[in-house]
N, C-alpha and C positions, 0 to 999 in steps of 0.2 A: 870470605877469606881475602887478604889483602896480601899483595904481592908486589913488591916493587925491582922494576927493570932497567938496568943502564944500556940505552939505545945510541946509536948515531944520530946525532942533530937529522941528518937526512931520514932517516927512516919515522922520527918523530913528528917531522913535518908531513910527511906522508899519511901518518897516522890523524894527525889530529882532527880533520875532516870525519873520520869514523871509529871517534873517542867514546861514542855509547854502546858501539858494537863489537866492542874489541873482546867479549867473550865468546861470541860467535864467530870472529878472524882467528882468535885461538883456537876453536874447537876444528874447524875447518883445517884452519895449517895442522894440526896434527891428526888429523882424519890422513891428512894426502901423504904425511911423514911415516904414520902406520903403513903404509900402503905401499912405500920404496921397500921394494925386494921382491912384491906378492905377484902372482903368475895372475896375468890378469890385465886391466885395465883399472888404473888406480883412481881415475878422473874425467871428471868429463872434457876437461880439455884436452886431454889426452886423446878421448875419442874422438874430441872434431879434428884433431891433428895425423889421428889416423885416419879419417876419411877424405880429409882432405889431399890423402897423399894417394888418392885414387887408386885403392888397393883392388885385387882381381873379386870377382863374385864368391869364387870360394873364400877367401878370407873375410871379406863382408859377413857372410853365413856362420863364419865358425868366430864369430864376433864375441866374447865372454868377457863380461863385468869380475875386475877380482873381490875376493870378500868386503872390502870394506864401500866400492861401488856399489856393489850389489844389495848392502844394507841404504844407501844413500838410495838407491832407486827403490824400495818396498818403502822406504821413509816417504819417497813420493809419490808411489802408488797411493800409498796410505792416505797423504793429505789431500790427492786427488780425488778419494772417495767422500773425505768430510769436506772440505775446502776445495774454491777452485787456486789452481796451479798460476804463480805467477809467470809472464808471459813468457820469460827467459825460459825458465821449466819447461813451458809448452815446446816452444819454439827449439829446444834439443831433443824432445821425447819426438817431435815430430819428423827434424834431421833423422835421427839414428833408423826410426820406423819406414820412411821414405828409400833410403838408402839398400835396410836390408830387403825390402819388396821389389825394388827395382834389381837387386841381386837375383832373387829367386827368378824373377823374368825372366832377363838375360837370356841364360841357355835355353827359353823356347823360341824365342827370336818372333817371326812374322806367325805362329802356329798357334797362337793365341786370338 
């Protein structure tokens, strides 16, 4: 299918660098567009913005992906299992993972 778009000069500059990958910049922008309104976390950038705001250990724990995260993350489980993960991929499964362990810690303090 072919489609065509009237952009702002600036935005098309921006694009042309990633002019072969722009069905996957579309499928992505409206993954995260699906996903304005949904109870959840709609993104992963979302989630480092949540942890970065050094929320309490309970909230850490009660951490939930909203539906359309939560299919992007089985997407990566998934690729995980056939493929290995590129590094970015790692390097956020391993924040989030990090994160909610050091939460469960936490409240035992030195009794560990």
């Amino acid at each position: 299918m072919e489609v065509t778009f009237h952009l702002p000069d600036e935005v098309v500059r921006k694009l042309q660098p990633f002019e072969d990958r722009l069905p996957q910049i579309l499928a992505l922008g409206l993954r995260e567009f699906n996903a304005i309104g949904q109870k959840g976390f709609s993104g992963m950038a979302e989630v480092l913005e949540f942890l970065a705001s050094l929320p309490t250990e309970s909230a850490i724990i009660a951490l939930r992906p909203s539906e359309a995260l939560q299919a992007q993350l089985s997407m990566l489980l998934e690729k995980n299992r056939t493929v290995d993960l590129n590094p970015a991929e790692e390097h956020i499964e391993h924040i989030v993972r990090m994160a909610k362990a050091r939460a469960f810690l936490r409240p035992f303090g030195d009794k560990l």
